[in-house]
N, C-alpha and C positions, 0 to 999 in steps of 0.2 A: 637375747643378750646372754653370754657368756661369762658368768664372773669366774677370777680365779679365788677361791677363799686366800683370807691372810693366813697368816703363819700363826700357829698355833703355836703355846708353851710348852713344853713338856721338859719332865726331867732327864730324859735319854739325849736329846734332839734341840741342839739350839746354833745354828750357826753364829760363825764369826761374823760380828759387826763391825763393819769398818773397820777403828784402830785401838779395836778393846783388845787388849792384851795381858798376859799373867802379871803386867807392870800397874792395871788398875786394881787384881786383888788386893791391896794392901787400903785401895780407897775407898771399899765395902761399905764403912761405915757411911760416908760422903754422899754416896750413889742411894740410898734406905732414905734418907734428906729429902733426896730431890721430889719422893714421893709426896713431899708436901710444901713442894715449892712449883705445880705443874703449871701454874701461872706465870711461869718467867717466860719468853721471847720462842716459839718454836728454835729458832736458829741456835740459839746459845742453850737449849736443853739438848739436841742433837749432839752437839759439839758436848758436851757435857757426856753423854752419854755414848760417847767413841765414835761418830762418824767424823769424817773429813770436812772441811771447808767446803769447800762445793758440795758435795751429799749431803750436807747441814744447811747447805744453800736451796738445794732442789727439794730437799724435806720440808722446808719453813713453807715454799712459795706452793709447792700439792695441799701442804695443810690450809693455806687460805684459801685455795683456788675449790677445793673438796673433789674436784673430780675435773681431769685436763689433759688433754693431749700433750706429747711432746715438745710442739713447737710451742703450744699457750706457756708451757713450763719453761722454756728456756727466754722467754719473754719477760715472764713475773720473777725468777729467780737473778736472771743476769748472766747463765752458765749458759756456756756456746752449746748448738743443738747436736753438734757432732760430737762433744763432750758424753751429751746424754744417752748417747746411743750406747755408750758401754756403762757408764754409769746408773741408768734407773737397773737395768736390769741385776747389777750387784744390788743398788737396795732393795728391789725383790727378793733374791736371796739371802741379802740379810733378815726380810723380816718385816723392813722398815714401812715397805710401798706393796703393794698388789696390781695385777692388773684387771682391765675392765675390757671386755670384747664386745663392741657393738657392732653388728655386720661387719663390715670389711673394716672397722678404727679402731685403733688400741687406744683405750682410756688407763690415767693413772688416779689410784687414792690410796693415801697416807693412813694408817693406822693411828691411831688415837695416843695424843703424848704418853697417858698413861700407861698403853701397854706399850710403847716404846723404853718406857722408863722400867719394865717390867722383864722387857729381854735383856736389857743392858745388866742387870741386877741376877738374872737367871744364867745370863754367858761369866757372869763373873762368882758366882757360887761352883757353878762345872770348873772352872779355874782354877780354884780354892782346891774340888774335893782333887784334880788332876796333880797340884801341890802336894799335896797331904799325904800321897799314895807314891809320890817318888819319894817323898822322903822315907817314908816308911819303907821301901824296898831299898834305898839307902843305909837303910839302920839294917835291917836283916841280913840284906847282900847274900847276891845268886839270885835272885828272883827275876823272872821277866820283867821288863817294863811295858806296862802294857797304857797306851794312851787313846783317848776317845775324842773324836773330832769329828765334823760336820761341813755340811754345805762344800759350795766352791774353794773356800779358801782352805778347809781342810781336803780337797782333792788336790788343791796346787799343792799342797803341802807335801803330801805323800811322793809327788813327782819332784820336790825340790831337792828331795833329801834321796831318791834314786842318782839324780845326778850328781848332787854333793858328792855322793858315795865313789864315783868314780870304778864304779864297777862297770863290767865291758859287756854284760849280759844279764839281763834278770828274764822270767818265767812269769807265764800267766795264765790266770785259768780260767774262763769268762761268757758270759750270753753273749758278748757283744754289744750289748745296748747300755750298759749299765752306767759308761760314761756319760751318756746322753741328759743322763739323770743328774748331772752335776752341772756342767759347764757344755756351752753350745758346738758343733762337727768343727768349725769355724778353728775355734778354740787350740781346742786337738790336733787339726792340720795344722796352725802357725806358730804353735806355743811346741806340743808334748814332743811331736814330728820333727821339727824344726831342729828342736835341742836335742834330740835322741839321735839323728842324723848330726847334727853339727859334732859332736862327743863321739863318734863311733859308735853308740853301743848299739848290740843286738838284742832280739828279742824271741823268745818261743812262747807259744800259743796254744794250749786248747781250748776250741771253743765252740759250743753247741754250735750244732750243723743244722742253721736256716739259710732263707733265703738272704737276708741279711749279712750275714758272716759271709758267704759266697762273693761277697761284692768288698767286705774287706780283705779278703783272703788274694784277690784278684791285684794287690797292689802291696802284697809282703814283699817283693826283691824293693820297691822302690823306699818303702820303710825300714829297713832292715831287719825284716820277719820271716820268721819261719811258722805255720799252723798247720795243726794237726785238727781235727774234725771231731765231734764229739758228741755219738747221734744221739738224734732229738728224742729218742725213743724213753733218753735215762731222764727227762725232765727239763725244767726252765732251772737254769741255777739261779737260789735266789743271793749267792754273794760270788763281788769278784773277787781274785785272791791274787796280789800282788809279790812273788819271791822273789828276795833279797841275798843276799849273803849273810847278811846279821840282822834284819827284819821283815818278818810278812804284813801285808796292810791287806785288810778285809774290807771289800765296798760292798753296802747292805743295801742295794736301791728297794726293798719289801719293806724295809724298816726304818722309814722316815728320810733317806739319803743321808744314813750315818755312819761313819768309817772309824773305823780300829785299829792300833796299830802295833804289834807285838814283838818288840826289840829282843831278841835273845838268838842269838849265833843257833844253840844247840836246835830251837826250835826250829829257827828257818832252814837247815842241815835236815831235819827229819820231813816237812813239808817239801824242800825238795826233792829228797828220792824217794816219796811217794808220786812226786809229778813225772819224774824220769820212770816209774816203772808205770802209770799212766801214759808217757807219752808212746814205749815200745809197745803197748799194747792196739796204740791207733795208728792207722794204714798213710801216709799220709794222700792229700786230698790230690782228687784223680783233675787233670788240667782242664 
């Protein structure tokens, strides 16, 4: 039997829960409460504590069920099974659920309301100190902005605001694998692909030369890529590094799947012509 551990707390590393957002720090006080109200309804402490109606649904019916497949879950909850298929897997990500591998069956369990109550409370302190530190580069002015985000919904994140941006090309420098580490291949091809093609934009690429890379490298004209090779000789990079025009985003798959993100023109101007005098330096890749 194969468990996956739950998510642990840390102060670096806490992904986004469902629909906790800088709009609950103000309820800091509220949310410290709940820690001695853990007797109220699973469903309505979820809901309390930033998940969705349905994710607040599937969390109440794992927490009585203690350990249940898929289909038992969408039985005991009321939420369609097709629903769940994209749904357990964010509250894994969020934290919320775990999974459980018995031979060839994927089993689900819910984490314990109190440490549910525990990350809601820990995503909205990172909130707080993420508050505190714009304003403060507000009050000095000139300073980078520099913002820390996690999990999936901080990967989408990073990518919303590439397209927002309306730039026609950004830069990357990468293992190749490190998205993997976020969000599922699935993902990437329907979602990053999709809107990167739909937008026009292009893209350039260095990235360690594996086996792996080989097989993304095999399908640049259809994504609108260009890669350069990056032998494996210099190491495994342990971050990706995402160039912008006016921000680079750092993805840390070594360090909890935690990403950064560094707003300043001047910055991402220097980051890129170090990648341009990197990029003349590599051959590109032989067909």
């Amino acid at each position: 039997m194969l468990v996956k551990e739950p998510f642990r707390i840390s102060s670096f590393n806490v992904p986004f829960l469902g629909r906790l957002t800088m709009g609950f720090v103000e309820n800091l006080d509220k949310f410290s409460i709940l820690r001695y109200t853990i007797n109220m309804k699973p469903e309505n402490l979820a809901l309390a504590c930033g998940l969705t109606k349905k994710s607040s649904k599937a969390y109440a019916a794992l927490s009585s069920l203690g350990e249940a497949t898929m289909a038992e879950i969408a039985q005991a909850s009321g939420v369609r099974r097709t629903t769940l298929y994209s749904l357990l897997p964010e509250l894994e990500n969020s934290g919320a659920i775990y999974e459980v591998l018995r031979g060839k069956r994927t089993y689900w369990r819910a984490i314990a309301p109190e440490e549910l109550v525990k990350l809601a409370e820990e995503k909205i302190r990172d909130a707080t100190a993420v508050k505190e530190n714009t304003s403060t580069r507000k009050r000095t002015g000139g300073l980078p902005r520099v913002s820390f985000l996690s999990g999936p919904a901080g990967f989408k994140q990073i990518w919303n605001m590439i397209f927002e941006s309306k730039e026609r090309e950004y830069r990357i420098i990468t293992d190749g694998r490190s998205f993997l580490d976020f969000v599922k291949e699935k993902y990437i091809l329907e979602e990053i692909i999709k809107e990167k093609k739909k937008l026009s934009i292009k893209s350039r690429q260095i990235i360690t030369d594996t086996h792996y890379a080989k097989k993304i490298i095999e399908k640049d004209a259809m994504e609108n890529r260009v890669s350069r090779l990056l032998p494996e000789k210099h190491g495994i990079l342990s971050f990706t590094e995402i160039i912008s025009t006016k921000f680079v985003a750092f993805l840390a798959r070594r360090y909890e799947s935690s990403l950064f993100i560094v707003e300043d023109q001047k910055f991402a101007e220097t980051r890129k012509m170090l990648f341009e005098t990197l990029w003349d330096s590599l051959p590109p890749p032989k067909p």
